[in-house]
N, C-alpha and C positions, 0 to 999 in steps of 0.2 A: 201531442197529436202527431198523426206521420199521416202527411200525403206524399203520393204518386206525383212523380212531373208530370203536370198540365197547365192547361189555360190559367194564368194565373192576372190576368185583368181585372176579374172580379175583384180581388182586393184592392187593386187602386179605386176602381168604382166606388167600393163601400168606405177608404180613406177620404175621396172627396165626398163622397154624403155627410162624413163628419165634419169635414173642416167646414162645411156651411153651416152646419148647426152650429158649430164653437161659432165661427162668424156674427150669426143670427143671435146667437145668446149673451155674446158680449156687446152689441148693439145694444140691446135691449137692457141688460144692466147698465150704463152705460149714461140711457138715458132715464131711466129710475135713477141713477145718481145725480143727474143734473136736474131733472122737473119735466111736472105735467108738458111743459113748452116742449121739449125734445121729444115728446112720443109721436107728434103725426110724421119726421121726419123718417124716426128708427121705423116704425110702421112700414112706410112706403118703401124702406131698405131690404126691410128683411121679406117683403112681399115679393121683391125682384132676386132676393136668395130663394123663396121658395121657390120660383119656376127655376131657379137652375139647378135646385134640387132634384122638382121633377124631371128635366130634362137627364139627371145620370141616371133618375131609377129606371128613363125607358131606355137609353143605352143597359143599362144591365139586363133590361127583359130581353131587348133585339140580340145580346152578344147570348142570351142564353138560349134561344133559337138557331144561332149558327153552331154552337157549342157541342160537341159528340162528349168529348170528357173532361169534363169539370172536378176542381180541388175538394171540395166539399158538394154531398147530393143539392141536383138542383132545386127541391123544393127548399130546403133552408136558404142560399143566398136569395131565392127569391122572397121566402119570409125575413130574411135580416133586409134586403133593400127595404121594402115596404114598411117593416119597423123603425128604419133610422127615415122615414119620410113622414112615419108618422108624429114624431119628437115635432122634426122641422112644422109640419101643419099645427100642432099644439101651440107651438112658443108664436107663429102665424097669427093663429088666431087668438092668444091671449094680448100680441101687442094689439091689435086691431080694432078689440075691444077696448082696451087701456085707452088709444086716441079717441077712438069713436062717442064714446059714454064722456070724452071729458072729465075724468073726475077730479073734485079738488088738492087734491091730495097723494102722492107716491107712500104709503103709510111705508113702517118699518116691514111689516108683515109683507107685502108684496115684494121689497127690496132683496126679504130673507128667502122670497120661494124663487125668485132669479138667479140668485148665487147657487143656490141649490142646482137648478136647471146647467147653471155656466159650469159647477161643477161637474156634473153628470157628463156635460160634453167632453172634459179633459178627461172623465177616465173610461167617456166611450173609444176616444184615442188613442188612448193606453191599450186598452182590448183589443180593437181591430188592428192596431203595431202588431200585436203580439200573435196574432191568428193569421195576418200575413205570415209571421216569421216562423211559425209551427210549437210557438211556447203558448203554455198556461196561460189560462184568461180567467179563472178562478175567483183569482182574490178580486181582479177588479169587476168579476158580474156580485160577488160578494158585497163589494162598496157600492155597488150602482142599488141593489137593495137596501140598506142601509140608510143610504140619500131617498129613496123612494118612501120608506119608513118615517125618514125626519119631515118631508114634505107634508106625507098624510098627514102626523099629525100638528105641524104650522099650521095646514088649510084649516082643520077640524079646529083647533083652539080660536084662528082668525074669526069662522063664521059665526062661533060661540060668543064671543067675545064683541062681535058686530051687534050680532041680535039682543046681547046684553045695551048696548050703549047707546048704539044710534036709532036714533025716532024718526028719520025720514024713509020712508019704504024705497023711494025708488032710490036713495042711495045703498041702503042695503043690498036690494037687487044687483046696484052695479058692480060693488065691490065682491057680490058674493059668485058673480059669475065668474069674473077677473080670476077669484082666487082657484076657483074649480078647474080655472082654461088653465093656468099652471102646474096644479099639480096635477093634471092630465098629461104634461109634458115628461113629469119623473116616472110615472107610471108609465108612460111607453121607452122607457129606458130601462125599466126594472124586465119588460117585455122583452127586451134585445138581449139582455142579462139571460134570460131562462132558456132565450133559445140559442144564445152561445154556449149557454152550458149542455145541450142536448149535443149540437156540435161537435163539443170538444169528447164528448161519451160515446159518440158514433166513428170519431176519430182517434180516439187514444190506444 
């Protein structure tokens, strides 16, 4: 990719939208490793990462208002902020659920959609490094599909395999929401994927 010297804030902006997420997602694994007990703490953590999530995506809006010429067209960094905020609300709202609902249980199956999730964050890192620096982002929106892939189908075996076994409805219900709020979180990373690769075709 070749840009023109300009404003180039916007990449640190979109670097700290990641490092909260990596933040928010290894919380959240974290306390999937320890027990139901640590979720309402990671919960209340990663709620006080979301707003300081929110709080870069609206420095990104307000610097894109003062901004004449920007590295990349503005409607993409304003669709890449809004995508890496949509990750953060996802992994949000799946711990939130995990505290709230109480469940008895951190099954494997939730542990395995988290890793997934913590994975996605290290190679949204890798990508946004790389789109700072004017290199390929390729392989890693390549692996962020991939993980988006593996998630889908964990969730779909999970809920199958719920509705096979368990006889309490409203446990069903809990677990079946929990697994949905996560893999909603790989799928808005497979999203950031498609629109870095549009990015990098407008740019190369």
């Amino acid at each position: 990719m070749k840009f023109l010297p300009r404003e180039e804030k916007f990449f640190t902006f979109f670097d700290q939208q990641v490092e909260v997420i990596n933040q928010a997602a290894q919380l959240l694994l974290a306390a999937c490793e320890k027990g139901s007990p640590s979720l309402d703490e990671a919960a209340k953590r990663i709620s006080d990462l979301e707003h300081q999530g929110d709080s870069i995506l609206h420095e990104i809006y307000e610097k894109l208002h003062q901004t004449f010429i920007t590295p990349i067209d503005p409607e993409d960094i304003h669709a890449l902020g809004s995508l890496l905020d949509d990750v953060l609300d996802h992994i949000e709202d799946a711990s939130h659920r995990m505290a709230a609902y109480d469940i008895p249980e951190i099954t494997q199956e939730l542990k395995d959609l988290v890793r997934l999730i913590a994975a996605g964050g290290e190679i949204l890192r890798r990508a946004f490094t790389a789109l700072g620096k004017q290199k390929s982002v390729q392989e890693d929106c390549i692996e962020l599909k991939r993980l988006e892939g593996e998630a889908d189908h964990l969730e779909r075996t999970a809920v199958a395999e719920l509705f096979r076994s368990e006889k309490d409805p409203i446990r069903i219900m809990k677990y079946k929401e929990i697994y949905e709020a996560l893999e909603l979180a790989t799928d808005a990373c497979e999203h950031i994927a498609i629109q870095l690769q549009a990015v990098a075709v407008k740019n190369s």
